[in-house]
N, C-alpha and C positions, 0 to 999 in steps of 0.2 A: 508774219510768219518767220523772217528773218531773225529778227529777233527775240524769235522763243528757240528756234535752232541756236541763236549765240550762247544763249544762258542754257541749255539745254547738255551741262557739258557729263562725261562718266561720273564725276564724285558727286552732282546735283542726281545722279538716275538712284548710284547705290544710294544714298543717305536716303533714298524715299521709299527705297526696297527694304532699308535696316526698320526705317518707323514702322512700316505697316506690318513684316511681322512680328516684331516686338508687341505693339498693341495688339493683332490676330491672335498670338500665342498667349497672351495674359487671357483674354477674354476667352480661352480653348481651356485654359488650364484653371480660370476661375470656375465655368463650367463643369469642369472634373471636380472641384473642391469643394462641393455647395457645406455651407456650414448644420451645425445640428441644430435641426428645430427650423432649418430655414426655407422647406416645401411645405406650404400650406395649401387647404381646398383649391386658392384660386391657379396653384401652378399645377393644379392634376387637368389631364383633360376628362371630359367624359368618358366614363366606362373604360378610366384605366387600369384601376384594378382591377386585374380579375383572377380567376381561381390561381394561376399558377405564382402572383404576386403576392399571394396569405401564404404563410408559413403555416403549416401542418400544427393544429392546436393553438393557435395566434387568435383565434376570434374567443374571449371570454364574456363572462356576463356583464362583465365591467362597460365591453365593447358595445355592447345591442342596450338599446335604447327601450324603454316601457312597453310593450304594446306595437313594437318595429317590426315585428313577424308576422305575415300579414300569411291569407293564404297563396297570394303572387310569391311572394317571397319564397314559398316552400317548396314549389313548383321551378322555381329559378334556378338554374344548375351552375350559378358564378361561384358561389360558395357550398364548397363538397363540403358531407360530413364529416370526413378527414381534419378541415381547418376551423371547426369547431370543436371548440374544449369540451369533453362529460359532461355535462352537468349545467352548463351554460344556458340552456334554452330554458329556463323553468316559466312558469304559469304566469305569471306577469309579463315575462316578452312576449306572448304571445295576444294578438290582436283579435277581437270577438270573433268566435266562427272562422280562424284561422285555420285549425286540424279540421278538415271536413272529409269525408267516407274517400274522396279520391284520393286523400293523403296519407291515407293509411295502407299500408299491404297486409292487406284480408288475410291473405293465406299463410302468413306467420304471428298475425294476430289473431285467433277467434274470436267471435263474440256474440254477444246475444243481445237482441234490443228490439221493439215492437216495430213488427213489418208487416201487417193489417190491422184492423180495425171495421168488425161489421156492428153495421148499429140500426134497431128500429126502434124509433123513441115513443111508440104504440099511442096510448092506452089501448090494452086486450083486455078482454074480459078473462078473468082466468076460472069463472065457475062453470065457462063452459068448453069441455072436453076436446081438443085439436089440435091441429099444427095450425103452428102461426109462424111467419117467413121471419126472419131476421136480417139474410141478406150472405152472401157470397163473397167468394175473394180467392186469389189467385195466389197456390205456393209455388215461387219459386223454383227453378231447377236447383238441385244440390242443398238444397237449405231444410233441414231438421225444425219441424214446428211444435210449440206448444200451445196450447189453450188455455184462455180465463176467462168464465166467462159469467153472468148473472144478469139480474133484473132486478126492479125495484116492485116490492109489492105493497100496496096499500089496502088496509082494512078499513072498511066504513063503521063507522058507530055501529049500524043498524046490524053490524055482524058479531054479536055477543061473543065475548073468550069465553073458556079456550078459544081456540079459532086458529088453523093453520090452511098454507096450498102447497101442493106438491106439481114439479114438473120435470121434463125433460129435456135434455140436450141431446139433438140428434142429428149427424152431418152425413150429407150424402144419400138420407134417406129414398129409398127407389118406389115407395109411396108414403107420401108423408102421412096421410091417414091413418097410415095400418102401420107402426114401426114394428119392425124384428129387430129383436137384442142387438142384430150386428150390425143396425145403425145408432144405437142408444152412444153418446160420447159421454155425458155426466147425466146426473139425477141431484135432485136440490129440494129443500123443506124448509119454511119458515112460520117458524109457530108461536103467538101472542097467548097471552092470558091477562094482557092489563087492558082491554077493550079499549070505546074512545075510537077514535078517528086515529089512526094511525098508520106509518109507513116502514119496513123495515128489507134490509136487503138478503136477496137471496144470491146465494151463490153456488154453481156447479162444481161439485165433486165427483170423481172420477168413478164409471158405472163398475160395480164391484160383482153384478147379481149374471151371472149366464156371460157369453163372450162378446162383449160391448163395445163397441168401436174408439173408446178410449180418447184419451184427452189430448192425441198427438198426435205425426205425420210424419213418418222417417223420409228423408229426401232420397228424389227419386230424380235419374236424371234429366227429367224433364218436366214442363210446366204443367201444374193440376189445379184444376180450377174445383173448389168445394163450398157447399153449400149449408148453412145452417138455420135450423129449424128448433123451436122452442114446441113442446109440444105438454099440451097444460092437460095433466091428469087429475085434475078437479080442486076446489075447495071444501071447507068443514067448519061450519059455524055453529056451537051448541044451540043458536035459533034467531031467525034471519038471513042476510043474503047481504054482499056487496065487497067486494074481492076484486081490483085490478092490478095490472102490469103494467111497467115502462121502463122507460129506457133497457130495453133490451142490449143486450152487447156483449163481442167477443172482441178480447185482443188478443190477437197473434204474437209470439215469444217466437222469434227466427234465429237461428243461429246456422254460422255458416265455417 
């Protein structure tokens, strides 16, 4: 101990105070100075950029990667629209199924796109006169519907051409047996003259005849559940018999 107090003198204290901050201040001020191009991936830590480190239009297409837009990513609020450039996001940044119904704002977008689907895949006989069920479906509050709707009909050989069937589209009907006009929604005719075994498609048109419940649904603010019925006003074969139906079906046109 002695003899670290001897060597221990003022000019030995300063010269050790001058090194260290001589070398302190170089490695303080080389820190200040980093050269260009000289932060790479490995000196970022995780999730250090973020929103307020992109400059306002800095993110271009150049920037995003094929297929980098995922729908995580759209939902992620690091990068505002703000620091994405116009134009930058096109069809190829974007990852399958990226844009999906919650990434859109509905109520500055409208839009129409199928929002049921009733289906009975039968076979009915269509020569004998009825309602026949198809099936139900639930419209939305607020959402404006349209209808499309048809079946397939098939003619047997055994039913000579001419040779047509006629039927109805009827929603809501309050007895399906007995329709009144103002459940009637379309009326649909399909009509052969090349005989043969054959199948051709029928599709509903909107009921033109008396006040017919029409091929739509104006939204109402709340849910209505409606029901659709095919109801078969016969066949006509200049001689013989054999006339069925399938695939029955409506799809719903919702727009909101």
């Amino acid at each position: 101990m002695d003899q670290i107090r001897k060597r221990l003198t003022y000019a030995n204290v300063m010269s050790s105070i001058a090194v260290f901050l001589i070398l302190g201040g170089a490695t303080a001020f080389a820190a200040s100075q980093l050269g260009k191009n000289s932060v790479g991936t490995k000196q970022l830590k995780k999730n250090a950029v973020t929103s307020v480190k992109i400059k306002n239009g800095a993110v271009t297409a150049a920037k995003i990667k094929n297929g980098a837009v995922t729908n995580a990513k759209l939902a992620d609020g690091s990068v505002s629209s703000g620091k994405v450039q116009n134009g930058a996001i096109t069809g190829d940044k974007l990852a399958a199924g990226a844009v999906t119904g919650a990434s859109i704002n509905a109520g500055s977008t409208p839009f129409t796109q199928i929002t049921g689907r009733v289906r009975n895949g039968g076979p009915v006989d269509l020569s004998t006169p009825g309602p026949v069920l198809i099936g139900t479906y639930n419209q939305p509050p607020n959402e404006d519907d349209i209808y499309l709707g048809g079946l397939d009909v098939t003619f047997q050989s055994s039913c000579a051409p001419p040779r047509q069937a006629v039927a109805y589209l009827m929603i809501d009907p309050e007895n399906p047996a007995a329709p009144e006009p103002s459940n009637i929604a379309g009326s649909g005719l399909v009509l052969d003259k090349i005989g043969g075994t054959l199948t051709k498609h029928l599709d509903f048109s909107e009921y033109s005849i008396g006040f017919g419940a029409g091929m739509k649904r104006m939204a109402t603010g709340s849910a209505q559940t409606h029901t659709f019925y095919l109801y078969r006003l016969g066949v006509s074969c200049s001689s013989g018999s054999g006339v069925a139906g399938s695939n029955l079906g409506i799809d719903v046109l919702g727009t909101k």
